[in-house]
C-alpha positions as a printed NumPy array, in Angstrom:
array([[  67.748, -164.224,  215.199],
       [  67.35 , -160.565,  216.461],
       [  64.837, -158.341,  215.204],
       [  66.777, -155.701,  215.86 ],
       [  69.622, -156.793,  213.601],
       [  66.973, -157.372,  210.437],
       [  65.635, -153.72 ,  211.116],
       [  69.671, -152.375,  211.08 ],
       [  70.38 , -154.488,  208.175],
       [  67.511, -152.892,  206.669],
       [  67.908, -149.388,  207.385],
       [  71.786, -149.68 ,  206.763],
       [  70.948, -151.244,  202.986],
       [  68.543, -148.177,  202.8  ],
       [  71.288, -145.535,  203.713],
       [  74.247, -147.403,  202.696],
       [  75.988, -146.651,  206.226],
       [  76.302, -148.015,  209.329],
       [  76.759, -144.397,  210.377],
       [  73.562, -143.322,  209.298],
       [  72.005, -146.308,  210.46 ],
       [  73.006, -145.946,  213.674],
       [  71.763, -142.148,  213.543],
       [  68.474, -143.195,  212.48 ],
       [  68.308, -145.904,  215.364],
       [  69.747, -143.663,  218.596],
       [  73.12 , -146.05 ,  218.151],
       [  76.671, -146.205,  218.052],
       [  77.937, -146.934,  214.459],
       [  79.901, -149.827,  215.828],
       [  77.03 , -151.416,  217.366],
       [  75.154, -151.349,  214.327],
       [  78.281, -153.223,  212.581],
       [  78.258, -155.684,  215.47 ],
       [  75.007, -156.18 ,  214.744],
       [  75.173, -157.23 ,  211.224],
       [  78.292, -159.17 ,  211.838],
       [  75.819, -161.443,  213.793],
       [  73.738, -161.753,  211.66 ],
       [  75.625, -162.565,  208.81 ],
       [  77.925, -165.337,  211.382],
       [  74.1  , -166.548,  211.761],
       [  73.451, -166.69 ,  207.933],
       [  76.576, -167.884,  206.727],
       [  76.663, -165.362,  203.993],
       [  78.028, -162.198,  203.456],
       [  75.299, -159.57 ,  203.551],
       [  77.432, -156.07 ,  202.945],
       [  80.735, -155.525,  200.645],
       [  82.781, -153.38 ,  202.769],
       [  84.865, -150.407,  200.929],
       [  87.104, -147.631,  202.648],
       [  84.224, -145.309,  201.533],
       [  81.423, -147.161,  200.457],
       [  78.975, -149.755,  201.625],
       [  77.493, -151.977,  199.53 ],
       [  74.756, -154.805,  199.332],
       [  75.646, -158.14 ,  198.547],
       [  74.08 , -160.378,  196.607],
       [  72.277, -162.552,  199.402],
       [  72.186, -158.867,  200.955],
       [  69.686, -157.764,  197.984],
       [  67.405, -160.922,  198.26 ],
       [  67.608, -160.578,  202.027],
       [  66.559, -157.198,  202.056],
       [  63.83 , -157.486,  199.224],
       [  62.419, -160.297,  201.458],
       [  62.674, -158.668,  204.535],
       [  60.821, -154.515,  203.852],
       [  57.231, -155.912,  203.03 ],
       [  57.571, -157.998,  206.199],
       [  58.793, -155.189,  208.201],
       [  56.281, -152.744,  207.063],
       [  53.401, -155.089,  207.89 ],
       [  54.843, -155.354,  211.37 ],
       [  54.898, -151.793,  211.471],
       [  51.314, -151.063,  210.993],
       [  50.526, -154.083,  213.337],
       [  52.607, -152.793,  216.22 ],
       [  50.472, -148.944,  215.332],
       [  47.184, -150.503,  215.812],
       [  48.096, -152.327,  218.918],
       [  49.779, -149.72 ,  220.36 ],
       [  46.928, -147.038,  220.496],
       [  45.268, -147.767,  223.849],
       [  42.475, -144.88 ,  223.486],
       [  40.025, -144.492,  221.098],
       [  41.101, -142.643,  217.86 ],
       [  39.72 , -139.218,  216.814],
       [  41.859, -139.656,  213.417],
       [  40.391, -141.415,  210.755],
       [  43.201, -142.835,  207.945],
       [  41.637, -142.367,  204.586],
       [  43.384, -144.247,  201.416],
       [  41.769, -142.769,  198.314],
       [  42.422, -142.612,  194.713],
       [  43.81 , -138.906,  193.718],
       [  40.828, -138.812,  191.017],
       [  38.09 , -139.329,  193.417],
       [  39.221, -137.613,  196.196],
       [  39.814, -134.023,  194.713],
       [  36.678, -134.34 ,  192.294],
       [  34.227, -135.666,  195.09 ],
       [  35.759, -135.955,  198.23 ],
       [  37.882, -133.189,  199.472],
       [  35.062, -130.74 ,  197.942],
       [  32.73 , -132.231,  200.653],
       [  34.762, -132.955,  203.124],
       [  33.764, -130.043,  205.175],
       [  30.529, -130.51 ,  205.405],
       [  31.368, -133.999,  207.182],
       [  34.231, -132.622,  209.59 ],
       [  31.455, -129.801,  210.445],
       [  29.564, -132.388,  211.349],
       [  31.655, -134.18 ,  213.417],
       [  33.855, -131.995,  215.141],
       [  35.553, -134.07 ,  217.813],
       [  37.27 , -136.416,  214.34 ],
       [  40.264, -135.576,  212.23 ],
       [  40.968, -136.966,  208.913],
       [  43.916, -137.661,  207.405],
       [  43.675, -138.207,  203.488],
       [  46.201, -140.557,  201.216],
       [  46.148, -140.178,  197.869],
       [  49.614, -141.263,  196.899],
       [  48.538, -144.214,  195.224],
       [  46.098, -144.463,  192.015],
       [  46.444, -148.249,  191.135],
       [  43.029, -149.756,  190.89 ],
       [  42.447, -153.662,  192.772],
       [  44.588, -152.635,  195.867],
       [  43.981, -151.687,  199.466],
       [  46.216, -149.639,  202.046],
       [  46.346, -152.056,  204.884],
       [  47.318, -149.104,  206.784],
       [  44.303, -147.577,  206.465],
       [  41.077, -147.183,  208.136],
       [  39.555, -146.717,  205.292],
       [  39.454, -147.059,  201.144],
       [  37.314, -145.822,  198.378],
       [  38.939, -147.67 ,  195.361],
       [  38.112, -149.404,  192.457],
       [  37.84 , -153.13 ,  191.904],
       [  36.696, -155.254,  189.435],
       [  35.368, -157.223,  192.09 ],
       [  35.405, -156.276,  196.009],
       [  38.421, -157.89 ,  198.277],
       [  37.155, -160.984,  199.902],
       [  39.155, -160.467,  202.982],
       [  37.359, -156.422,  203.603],
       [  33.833, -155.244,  204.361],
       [  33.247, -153.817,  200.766],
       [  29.869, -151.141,  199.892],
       [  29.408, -150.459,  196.332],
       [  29.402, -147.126,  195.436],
       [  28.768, -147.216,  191.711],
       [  29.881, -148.275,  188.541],
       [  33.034, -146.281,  186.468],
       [  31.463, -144.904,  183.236],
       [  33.607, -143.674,  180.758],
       [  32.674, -140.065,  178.678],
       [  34.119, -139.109,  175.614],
       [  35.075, -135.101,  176.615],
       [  37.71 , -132.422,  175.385],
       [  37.617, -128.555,  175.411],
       [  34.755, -126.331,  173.224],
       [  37.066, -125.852,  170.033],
       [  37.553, -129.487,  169.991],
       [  34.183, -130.085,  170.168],
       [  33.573, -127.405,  167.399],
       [  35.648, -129.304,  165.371],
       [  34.59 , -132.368,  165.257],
       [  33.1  , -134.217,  161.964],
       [  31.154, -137.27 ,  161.705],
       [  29.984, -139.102,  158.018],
       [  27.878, -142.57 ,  158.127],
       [  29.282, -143.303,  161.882],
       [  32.536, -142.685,  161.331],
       [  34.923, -139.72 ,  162.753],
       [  36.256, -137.624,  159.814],
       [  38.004, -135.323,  161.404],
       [  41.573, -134.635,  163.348],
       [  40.737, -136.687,  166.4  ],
       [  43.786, -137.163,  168.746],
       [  43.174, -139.884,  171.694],
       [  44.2  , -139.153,  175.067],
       [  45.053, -142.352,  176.48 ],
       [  45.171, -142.943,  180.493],
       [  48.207, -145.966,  181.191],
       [  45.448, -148.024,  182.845],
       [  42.846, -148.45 ,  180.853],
       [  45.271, -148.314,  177.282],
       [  41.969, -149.918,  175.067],
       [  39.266, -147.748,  176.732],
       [  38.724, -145.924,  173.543],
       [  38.633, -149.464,  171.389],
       [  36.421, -150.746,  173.799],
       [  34.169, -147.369,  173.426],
       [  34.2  , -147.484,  169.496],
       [  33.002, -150.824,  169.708],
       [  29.97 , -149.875,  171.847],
       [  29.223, -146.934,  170.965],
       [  29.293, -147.756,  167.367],
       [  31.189, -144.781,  166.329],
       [  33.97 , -146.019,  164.302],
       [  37.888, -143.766,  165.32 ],
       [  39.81 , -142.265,  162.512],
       [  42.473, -144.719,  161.551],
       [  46.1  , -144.545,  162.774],
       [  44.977, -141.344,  164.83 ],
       [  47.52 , -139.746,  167.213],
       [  47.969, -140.792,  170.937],
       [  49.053, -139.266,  173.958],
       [  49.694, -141.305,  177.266],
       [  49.314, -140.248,  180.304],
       [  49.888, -142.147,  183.705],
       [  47.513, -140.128,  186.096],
       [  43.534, -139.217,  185.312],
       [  44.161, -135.663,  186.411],
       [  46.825, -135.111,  183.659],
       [  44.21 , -136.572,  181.102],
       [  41.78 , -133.709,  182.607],
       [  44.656, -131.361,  181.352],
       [  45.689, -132.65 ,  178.296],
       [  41.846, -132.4  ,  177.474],
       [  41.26 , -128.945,  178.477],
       [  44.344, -127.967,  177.15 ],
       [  42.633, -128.579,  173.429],
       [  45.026, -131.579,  172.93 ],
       [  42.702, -134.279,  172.218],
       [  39.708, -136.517,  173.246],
       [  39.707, -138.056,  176.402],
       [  37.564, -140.565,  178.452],
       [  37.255, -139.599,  182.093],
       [  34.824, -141.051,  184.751],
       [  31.014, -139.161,  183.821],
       [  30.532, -139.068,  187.851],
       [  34.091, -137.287,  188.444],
       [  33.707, -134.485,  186.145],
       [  30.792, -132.698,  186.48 ],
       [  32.403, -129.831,  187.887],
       [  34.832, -129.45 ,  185.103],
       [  32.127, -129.635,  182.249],
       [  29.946, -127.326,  184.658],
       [  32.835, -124.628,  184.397],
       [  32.727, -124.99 ,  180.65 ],
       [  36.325, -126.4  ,  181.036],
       [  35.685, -129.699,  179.198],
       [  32.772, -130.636,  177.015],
       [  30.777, -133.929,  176.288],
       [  31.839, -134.923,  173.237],
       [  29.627, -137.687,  172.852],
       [  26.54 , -139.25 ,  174.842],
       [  27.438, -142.28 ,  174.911],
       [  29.329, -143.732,  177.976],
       [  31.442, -146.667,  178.327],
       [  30.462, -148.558,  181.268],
       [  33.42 , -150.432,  182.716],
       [  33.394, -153.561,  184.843],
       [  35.123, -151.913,  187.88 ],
       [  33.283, -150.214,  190.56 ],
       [  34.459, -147.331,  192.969],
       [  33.99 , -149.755,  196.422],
       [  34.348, -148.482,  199.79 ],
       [  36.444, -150.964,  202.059],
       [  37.66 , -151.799,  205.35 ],
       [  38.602, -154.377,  208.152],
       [  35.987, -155.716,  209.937],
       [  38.399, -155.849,  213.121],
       [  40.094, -152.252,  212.905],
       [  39.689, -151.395,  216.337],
       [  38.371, -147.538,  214.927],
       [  35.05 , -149.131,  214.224],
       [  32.835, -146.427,  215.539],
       [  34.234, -144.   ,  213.388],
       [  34.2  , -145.782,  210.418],
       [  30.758, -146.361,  210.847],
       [  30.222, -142.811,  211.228],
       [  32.075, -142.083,  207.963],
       [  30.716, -145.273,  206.009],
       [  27.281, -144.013,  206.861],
       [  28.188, -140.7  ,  205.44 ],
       [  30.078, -141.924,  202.442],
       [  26.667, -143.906,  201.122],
       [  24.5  , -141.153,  201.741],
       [  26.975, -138.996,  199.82 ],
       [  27.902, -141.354,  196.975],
       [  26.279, -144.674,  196.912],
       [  24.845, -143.267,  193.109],
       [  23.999, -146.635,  191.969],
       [  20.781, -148.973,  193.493]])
């Protein structure tokens, strides 16, 4: 079975053209069509429904497909690192959008000044904790526990702190361990009982049926907060500089210490290793907060 014809099946289902296809692989539209014609004759199933103006996936065609993109994107970043004979001066960083604008990116200079002959390229397009970009050189996530398969450091624990804006603050009212007041809960999608789990340990009890507001990204929580619209529980060693700028406020001492850990990560046989180490060593010195 050709590769080739997997990759135009592929990109075809992705356009919904053969036309297109065959623009996006230096081919002749009919080529492309001969090409999935074989492949289907090799299948035994019919992969596209064919309309006078529209192209569209069959059933087997969706599983096929589904099946087929992880596989083809692994191959892809395989056939990268092969394919880069001389030593690297760009460094791939994968880094959760939190982390890398609060501690990161505000260094960052100082490192590149450091090492001028290395560029960096940061990705921050994806915040889900317990994942990896295989892609990259490098990761600073957070895990519950570190990835058996990578090199893991630990570079400290997430603690959760109660802040919100001045007024909010201002307003606040607490009788026999119990919040009184208007206390609205800004809520971030992936930790939904991080303020249950905080009541609990803290031993500060929430005002019943309080108002929520859901967010899906820690920076919008940062906003909500110093917008006035509630209490919210970011990570204590990602916003200093916004309680620093009187921003955001503690609203509370206590902290909720959570069993996930930012970890730095990385292949042991990425063929980049000198300037990983270069960056790892960096990273620790930097950010390596806990013993």
């Amino acid at each position: 079975m050709s590769m080739r014809a997997l990759r135009a099946f592929c990109i075809a289902a992705e356009h919904g053209s053969f036309r297109l296809a065959a623009e996006n692989l230096y081919l002749t539209a009919s080529a492309v069509s001969h090409q999935i014609k074989q492949l289907e004759s090799t299948l035994g199933e019919r992969l596209f429904i064919r309309q006078p103006r529209a192209l569209k996936l069959s059933e087997a065609g969706k599983a096929l497909v589904s099946d087929l993109r992880p596989i083809l994107a692994d191959l892809d970043v395989i056939v990268e690192r092969h394919s880069r004979q001389e030593a690297r001066s760009e460094l791939r960083l994968s880094v959760q959008p939190f982390f890398a604008s609060e501690l990161l990116v505000p260094r960052l200079s100082a490192f590149l000044d450091a090492n001028t002959y290395m560029s960096v390229t940061v990705d921050t397009a994806d915040d889900e904790s317990e994942r990896y970009d295989r892609s990259a050189d490098v990761s600073i996530r957070l895990f519950s526990a570190p990835p058996a398969t990578q090199i893991c450091d630990r570079l400290f624990a997430l603690r959760l702190l109660p802040v919100g804006a001045p007024d909010f603050y201002d307003s606040i009212k607490v009788v026999a361990g119990r919040i009184t007041s208007d206390f609205p809960l800004i809520v971030h999608d992936a930790r939904p009982k991080a303020w249950q789990h905080w009541q609990k340990s803290a031993g500060i009890s929430l005002p019943r049926n309080t108002k929520t507001i859901r967010l899906n990204s820690m920076t919008s929580v940062a906003r909500a907060a110093e917008q006035g619209l509630g209490a919210a529980l970011m990570p204590a060693q990602l916003c200093n500089s916004w309680i620093e700028s009187g921003a955001l406020t503690p609203l509370f001492e206590h902290e909720l210490e959570s069993r996930e850990a930012y970890y730095l990560t990385y292949d042991a046989n990425n063929s980049n290793a000198d300037r990983i180490h270069t960056f790892r060593t960096w990273v620790l010195q930097e950010f390596a907060l806990d013993p």
